[in-house]
C-alpha positions as CSV (number, residue, x, y, z in Angstrom):
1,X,-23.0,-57.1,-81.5
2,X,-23.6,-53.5,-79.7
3,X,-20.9,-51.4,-79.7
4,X,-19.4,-49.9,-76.7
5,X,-20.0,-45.9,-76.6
6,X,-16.4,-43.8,-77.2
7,X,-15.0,-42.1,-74.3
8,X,-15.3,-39.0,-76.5
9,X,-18.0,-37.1,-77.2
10,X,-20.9,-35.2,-75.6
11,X,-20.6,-38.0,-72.9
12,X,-17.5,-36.5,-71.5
13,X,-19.1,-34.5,-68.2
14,X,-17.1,-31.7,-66.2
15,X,-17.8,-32.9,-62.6
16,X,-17.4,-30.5,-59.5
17,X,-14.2,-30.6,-58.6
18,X,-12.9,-30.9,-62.4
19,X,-14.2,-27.8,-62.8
20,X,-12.4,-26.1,-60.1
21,X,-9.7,-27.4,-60.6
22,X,-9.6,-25.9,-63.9
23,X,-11.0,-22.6,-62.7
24,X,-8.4,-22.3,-60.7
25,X,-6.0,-22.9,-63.7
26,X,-7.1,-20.3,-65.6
27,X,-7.3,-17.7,-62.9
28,X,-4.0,-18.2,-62.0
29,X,-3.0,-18.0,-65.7
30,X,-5.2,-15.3,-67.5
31,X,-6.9,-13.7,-64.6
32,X,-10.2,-14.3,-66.0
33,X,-12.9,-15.6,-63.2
34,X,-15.2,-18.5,-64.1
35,X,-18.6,-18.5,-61.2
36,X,-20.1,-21.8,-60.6
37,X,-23.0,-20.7,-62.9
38,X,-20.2,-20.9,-66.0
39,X,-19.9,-24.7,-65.3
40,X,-22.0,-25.8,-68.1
41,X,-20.7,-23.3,-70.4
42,X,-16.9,-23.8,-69.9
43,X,-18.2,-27.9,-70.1
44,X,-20.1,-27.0,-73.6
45,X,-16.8,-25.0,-74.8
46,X,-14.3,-26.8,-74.0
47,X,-15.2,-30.5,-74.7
48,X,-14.5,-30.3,-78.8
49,X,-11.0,-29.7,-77.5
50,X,-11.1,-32.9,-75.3
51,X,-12.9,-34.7,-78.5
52,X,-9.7,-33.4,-80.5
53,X,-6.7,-34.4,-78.6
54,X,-8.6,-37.5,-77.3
55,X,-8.8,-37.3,-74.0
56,X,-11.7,-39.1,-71.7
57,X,-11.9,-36.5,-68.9
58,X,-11.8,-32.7,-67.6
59,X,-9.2,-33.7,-65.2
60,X,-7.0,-35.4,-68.0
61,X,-7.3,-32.0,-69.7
62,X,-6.2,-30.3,-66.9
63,X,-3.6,-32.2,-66.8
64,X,-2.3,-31.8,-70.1
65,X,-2.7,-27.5,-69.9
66,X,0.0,-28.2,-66.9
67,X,2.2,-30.6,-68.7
68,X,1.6,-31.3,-71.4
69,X,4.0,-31.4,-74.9
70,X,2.2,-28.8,-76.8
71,X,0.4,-27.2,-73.4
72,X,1.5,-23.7,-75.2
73,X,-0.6,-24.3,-78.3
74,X,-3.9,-25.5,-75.8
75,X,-3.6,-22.7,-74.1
76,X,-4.1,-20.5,-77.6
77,X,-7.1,-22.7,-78.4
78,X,-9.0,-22.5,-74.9
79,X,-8.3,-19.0,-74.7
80,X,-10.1,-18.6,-77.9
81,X,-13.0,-20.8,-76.9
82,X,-13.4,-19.1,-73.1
83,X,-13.0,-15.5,-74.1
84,X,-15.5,-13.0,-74.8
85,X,-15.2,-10.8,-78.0
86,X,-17.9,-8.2,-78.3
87,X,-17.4,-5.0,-80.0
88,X,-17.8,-2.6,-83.0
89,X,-16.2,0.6,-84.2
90,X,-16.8,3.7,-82.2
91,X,-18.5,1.7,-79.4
92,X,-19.2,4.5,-76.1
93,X,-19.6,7.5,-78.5
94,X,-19.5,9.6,-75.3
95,X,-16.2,8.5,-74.1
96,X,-14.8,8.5,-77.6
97,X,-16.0,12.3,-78.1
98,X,-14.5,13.4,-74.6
99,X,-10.9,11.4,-75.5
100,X,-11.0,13.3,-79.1
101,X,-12.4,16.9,-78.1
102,X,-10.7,17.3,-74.2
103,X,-7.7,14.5,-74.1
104,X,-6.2,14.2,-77.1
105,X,-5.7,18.3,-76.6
106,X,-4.2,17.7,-73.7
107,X,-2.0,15.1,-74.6
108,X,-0.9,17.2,-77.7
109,X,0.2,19.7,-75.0
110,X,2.6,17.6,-73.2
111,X,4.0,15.7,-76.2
112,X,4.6,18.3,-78.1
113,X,8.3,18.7,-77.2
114,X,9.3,15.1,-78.6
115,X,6.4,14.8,-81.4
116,X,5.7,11.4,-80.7
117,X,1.9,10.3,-79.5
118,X,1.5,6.3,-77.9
119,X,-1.8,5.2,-77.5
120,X,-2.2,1.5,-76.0
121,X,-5.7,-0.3,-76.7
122,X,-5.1,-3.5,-74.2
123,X,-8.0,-6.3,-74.8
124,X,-8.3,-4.8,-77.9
125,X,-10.3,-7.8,-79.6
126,X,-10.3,-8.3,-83.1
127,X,-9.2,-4.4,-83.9
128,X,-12.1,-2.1,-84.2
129,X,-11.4,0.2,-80.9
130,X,-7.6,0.5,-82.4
131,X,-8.6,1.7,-85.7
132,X,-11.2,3.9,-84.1
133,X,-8.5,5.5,-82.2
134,X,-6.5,5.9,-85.3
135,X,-9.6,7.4,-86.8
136,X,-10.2,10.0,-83.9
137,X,-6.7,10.7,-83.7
138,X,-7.0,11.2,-88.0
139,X,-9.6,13.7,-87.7
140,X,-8.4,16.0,-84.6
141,X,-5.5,17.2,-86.8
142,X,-3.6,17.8,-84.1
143,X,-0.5,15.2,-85.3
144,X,-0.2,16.2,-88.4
145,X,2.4,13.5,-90.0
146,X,3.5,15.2,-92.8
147,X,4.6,19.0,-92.9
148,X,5.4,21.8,-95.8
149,X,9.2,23.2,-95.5
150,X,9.8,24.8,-92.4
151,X,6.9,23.2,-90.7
152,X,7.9,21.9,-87.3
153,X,9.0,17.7,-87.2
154,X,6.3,15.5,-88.9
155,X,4.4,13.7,-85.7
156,X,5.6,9.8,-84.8
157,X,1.9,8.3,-84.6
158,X,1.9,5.0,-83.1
159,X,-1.7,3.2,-81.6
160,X,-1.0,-0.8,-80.3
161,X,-3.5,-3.3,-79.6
162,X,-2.8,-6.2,-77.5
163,X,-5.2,-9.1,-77.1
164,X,-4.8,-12.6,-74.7
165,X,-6.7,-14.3,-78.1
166,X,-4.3,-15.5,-81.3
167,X,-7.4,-15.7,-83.4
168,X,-8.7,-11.7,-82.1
169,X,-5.2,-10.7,-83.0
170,X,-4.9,-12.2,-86.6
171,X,-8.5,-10.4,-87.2
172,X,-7.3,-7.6,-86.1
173,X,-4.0,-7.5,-88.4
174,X,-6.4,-8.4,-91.5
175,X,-8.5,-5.1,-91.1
176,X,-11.5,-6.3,-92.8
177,X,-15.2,-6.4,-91.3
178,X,-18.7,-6.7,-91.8
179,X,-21.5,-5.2,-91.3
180,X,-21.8,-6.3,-87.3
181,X,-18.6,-4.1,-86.7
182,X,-20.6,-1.0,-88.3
183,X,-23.6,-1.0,-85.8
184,X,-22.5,2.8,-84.6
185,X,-20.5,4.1,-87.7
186,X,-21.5,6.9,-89.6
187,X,-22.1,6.5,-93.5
188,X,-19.1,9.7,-93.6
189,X,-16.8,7.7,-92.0
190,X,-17.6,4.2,-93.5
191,X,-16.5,6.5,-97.0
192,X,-13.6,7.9,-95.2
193,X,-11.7,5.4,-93.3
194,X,-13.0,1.7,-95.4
195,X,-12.9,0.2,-98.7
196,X,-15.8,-2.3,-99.9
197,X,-15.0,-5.1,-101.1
198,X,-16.4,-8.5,-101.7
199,X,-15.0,-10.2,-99.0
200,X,-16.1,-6.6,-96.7
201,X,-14.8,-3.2,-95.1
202,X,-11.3,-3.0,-95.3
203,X,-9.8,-0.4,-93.5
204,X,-7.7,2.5,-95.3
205,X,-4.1,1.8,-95.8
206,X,-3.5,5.8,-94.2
207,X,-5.4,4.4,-91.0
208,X,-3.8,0.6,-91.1
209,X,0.0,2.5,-91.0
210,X,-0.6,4.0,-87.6
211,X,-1.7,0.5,-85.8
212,X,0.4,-2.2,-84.6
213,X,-0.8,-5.4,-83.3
214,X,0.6,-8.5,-80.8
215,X,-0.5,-11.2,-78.8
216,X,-0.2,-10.3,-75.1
217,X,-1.7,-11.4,-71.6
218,X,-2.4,-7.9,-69.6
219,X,-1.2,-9.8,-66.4
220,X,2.4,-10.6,-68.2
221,X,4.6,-7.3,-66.7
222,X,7.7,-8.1,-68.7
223,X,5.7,-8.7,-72.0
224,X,4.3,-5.3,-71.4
225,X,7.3,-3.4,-71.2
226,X,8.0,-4.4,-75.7
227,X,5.4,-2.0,-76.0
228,X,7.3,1.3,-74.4
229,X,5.2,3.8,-72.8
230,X,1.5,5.1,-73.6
231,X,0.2,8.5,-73.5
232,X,-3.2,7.4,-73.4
233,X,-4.2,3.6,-72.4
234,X,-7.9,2.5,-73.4
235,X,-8.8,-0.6,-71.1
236,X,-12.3,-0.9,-71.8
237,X,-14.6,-4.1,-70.7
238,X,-11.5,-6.0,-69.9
239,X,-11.0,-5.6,-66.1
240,X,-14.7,-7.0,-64.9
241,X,-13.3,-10.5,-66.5
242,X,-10.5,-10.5,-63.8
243,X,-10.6,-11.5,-60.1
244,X,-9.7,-9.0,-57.3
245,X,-5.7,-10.1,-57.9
246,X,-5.7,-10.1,-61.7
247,X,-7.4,-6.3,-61.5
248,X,-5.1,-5.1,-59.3
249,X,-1.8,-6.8,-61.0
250,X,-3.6,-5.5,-64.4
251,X,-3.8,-1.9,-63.1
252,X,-0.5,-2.0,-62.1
253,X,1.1,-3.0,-65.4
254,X,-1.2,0.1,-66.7
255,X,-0.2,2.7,-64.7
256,X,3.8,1.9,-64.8
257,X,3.1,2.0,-68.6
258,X,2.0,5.5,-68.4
259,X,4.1,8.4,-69.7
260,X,3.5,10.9,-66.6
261,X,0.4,13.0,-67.5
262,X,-1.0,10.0,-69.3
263,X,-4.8,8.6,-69.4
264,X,-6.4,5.8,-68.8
265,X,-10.1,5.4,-70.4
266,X,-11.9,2.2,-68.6
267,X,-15.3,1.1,-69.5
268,X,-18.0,2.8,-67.9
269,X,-19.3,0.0,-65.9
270,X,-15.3,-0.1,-64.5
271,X,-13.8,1.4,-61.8
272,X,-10.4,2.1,-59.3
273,X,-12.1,2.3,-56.4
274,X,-10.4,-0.1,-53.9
275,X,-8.5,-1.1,-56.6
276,X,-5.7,1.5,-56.8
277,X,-5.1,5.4,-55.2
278,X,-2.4,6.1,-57.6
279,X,-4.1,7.4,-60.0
280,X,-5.9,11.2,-60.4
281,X,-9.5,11.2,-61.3
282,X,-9.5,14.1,-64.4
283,X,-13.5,15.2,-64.7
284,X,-14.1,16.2,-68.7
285,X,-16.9,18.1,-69.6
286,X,-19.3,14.2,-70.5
287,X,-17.1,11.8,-68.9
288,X,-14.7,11.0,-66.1
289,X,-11.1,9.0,-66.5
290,X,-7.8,8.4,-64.8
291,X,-4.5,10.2,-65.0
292,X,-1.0,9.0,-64.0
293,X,0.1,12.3,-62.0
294,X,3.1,14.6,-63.1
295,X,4.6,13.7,-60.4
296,X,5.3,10.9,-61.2
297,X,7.9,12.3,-63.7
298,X,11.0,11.4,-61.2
299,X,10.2,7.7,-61.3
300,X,12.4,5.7,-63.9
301,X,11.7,5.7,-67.5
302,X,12.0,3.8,-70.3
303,X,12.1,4.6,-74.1
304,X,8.9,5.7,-75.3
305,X,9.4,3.4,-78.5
306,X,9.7,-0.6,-78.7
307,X,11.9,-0.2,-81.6
């Protein structure tokens, strides 16, 4: 006697209007866009978690992201499925030479009354641009951390990374890589910053005290606020993921969590323009970013640090 095929399985199809349905859903929810030429891809991604919690098709998934008992939880595990996760230390070398040599100067400048430096890396994947900034940051000298009697105040050194992805986030608190992560990283500072081991590069405990990592959606305002203000926000290769509303509500979130005088460092295929005029374009010598004008000192503040 033949046996009837299961319900689930690489039969399961996502039809037309299943798909937009769940397009929708996640552009409402994450901001991240999904054209019709993603259909097969979100179909291939997203069916081993159909397999998993049994269900026959797209639309009963749907359903359970909206209502479901552990909807919370699925949303963790298609996020990590649907989102995109390339990078490597010291990616851009440009940019990162024009943050180190011309904005972390300038910054320095305007901190230096309250000694305390922010830097915010939001879609920071699994770590590498946050421990690149504590790297360039290390080398500058310019916060020096520890001081010889009658030094000025040791520098309060902080670098976050946020990340929509559980998974990105828990790589990122581990600190260790391999040899994918080291495509632009000097032999110098492989020996500096990382420790081999047999498991692979585990980043120095000096460089792993500066960085702090959570789980956060860019698009979540109040969530934002835990994190204080920045002096310099890198949002690289995150925005062109987004939808005209999601880049807008993103840039906003951004530019209130700017101390006034602070940067913001997008990725070089990324732009404001018809996206936001708040913003003042600051040419460097290799690069151009965005700064959050002084003016903007008589708007309301809010402590500098989350704790």
């Amino acid at each position: 006697m033949r046996r009837s095929p299961s319900p689930y399985g690489d039969s399961i199809i996502l039809k037309p209007d299943e798909f937009r349905q769940l397009r929708d859903l996640f552009v409402a929810r994450t901001g991240l866009q999904f054209g019709a030429e993603q259909r097969f891809a979100l179909e291939r991604r997203l069916r081993e978690r159909l397999m998993v919690l049994k269900l026959a098709t797209f639309a009963d998934y749907h359903q359970y992201l909206r209502f479901g008992s552990q909807a919370s939880v699925e949303w963790d595990e298609a996020i990590d499925l649907l989102t995109t996760n390339e990078t490597y230390f010291f990616r851009e070398d440009r940019q990162l030479r024009a943050f180190q040599n011309e904005v972390l100067p300038l910054i320095e400048e305007q901190t230096r009354p309250r000694r305390r430096l922010a830097v915010w890396s939001a879609g920071c994947s699994t770590g590498e641009e946050v421990y690149t900034i504590a790297m360039l940051i290390s080398q500058s000298n310019l916060f020096p951390r520890r001081g010889s009697p009658g030094d000025p105040p040791p520098w309060d050194v902080r670098i976050y990374g946020s990340d929509i992805s559980r998974r990105c986030i828990a790589a990122a608190r581990r600190g260790v890589y391999g040899e994918s992560s080291f495509r632009s990283t000097s032999l110098d500072a492989r020996r500096t910053f990382f420790h081999q081991r047999p498991d692979g590069f585990h980043v120095a405990e000096p460089i792993r005290q500066l960085c702090h990592f959570g789980q956060m959606n860019l698009l979540d305002e109040d969530r934002s606020r835990i994190l204080g203000r920045a002096d310099a926000i890198f949002c690289r290769n995150v925005l062109i993921y987004f939808d005209a509303r999601a880049r807008k509500t993103a840039i906003e979130v951004l530019y209130d969590r700017l101390n006034p005088g602070g940067v913001l460092l997008l990725g070089h295929s990324e732009s404001l323009l018809n996206v936001s005029t708040a913003f003042e374009l600051l040419h460097l010598k290799d690069d151009l970013v965005y700064r959050k004008p002084l003016s903007a000192r008589g708007e309301t503040q809010v402590p500098d640090d989350p704790t």
